[in-house]
C-alpha positions in Angstrom: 101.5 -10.3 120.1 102.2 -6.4 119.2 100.7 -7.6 115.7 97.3 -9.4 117.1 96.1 -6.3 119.1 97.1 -3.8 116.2 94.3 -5.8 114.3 91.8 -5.7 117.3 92.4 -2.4 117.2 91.3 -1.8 113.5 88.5 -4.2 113.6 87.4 -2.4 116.9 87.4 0.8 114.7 85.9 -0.6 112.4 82.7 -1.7 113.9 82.8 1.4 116.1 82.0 3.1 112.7 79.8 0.8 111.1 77.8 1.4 114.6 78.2 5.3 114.3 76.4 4.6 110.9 73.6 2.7 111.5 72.8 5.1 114.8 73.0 7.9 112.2 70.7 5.9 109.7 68.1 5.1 112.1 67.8 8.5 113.7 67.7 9.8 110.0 64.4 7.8 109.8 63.0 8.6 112.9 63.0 12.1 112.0 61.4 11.2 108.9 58.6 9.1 110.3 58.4 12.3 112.8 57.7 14.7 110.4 55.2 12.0 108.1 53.0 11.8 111.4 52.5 15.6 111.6 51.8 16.0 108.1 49.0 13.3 108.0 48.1 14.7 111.5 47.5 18.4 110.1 46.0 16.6 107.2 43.4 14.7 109.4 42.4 18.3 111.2 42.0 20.3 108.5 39.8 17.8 106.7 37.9 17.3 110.2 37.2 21.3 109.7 36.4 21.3 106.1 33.6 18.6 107.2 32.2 21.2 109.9 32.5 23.8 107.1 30.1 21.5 104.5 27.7 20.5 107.8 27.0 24.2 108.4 26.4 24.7 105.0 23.9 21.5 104.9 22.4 23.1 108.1 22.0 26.6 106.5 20.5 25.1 103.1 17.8 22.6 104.7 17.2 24.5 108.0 17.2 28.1 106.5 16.3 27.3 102.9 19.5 29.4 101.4 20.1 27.8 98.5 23.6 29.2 98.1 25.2 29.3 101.3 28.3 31.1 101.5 31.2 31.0 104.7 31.0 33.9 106.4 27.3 34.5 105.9 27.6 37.3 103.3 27.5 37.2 99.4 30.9 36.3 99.1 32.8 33.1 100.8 35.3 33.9 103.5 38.0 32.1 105.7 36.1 31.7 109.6 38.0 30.6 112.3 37.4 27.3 113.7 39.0 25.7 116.3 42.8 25.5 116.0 41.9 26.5 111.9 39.7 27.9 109.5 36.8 26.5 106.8 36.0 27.9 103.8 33.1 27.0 101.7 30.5 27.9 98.8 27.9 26.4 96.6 26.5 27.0 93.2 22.7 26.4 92.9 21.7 24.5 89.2 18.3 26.3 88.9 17.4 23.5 86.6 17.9 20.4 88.4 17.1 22.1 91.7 20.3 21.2 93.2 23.1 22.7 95.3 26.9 22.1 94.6 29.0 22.2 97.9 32.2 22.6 97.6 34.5 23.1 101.4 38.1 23.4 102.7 40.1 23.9 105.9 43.2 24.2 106.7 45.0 24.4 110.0 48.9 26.3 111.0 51.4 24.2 109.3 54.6 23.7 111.1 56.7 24.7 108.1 54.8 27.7 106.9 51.2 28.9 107.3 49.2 29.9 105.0 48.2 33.8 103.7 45.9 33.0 101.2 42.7 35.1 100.9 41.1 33.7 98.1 38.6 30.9 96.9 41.2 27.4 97.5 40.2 26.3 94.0 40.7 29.8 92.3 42.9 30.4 89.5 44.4 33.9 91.0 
């Protein structure tokens, strides 16, 4: 009898572990999944604000006839707030062909660590 619930006891343990485990396991993946949503979340705004960028640039070049439009209005593109981010945008104008090249960004605060860049998004420096 001593010997039957020495056993229950180590099977007990036993499962009690392989429970411990798979708790562990699946709040392992819930954090994951956690931290996938924000990043495709943070993704989704800051593409949503580099689209805002590119339409004020559309509205500048057919409404105002500027056929380089810059962010920030001045000769030089610059980071403008926007919401809960920023857009950044420029475009080169092909003289030949008559046409503008648009190219926009945003970003929004990360989470893990926000952004200090200054610079052009696509700029070697």
């Amino acid at each position: 009898m001593k010997r039957d619930s020495g056993v229950a006891l180590i099977v007990v343990i036993v499962i009690g572990i392989a429970l411990l485990i798979m708790a562990a396991g699946s709040l392992q993946l819930t954090l994951v999944h956690s931290v996938a949503q924000t990043v495709q979340r943070e993704a989704f705004e800051a593409r949503q604000i580099a689209d805002s960028g590119a339409a004020q640039a559309l509205v500048r070049i057919k409404e105002g006839g500027a056929v380089t439009p810059m962010s920030g209005g001045g000769t030089v593109a610059a980071w403008i707030d926007f919401g809960t981010g920023q857009f950044y945008y420029y475009t080169i104008f092909d003289a030949a062909n008559s046409v503008s090249t648009l190219r926009a960004w945003g970003r929004v605060p990360a989470d893990s660590s926000t952004s200090t860049c200054t610079s052009a998004p696509d700029s070697s420096s």
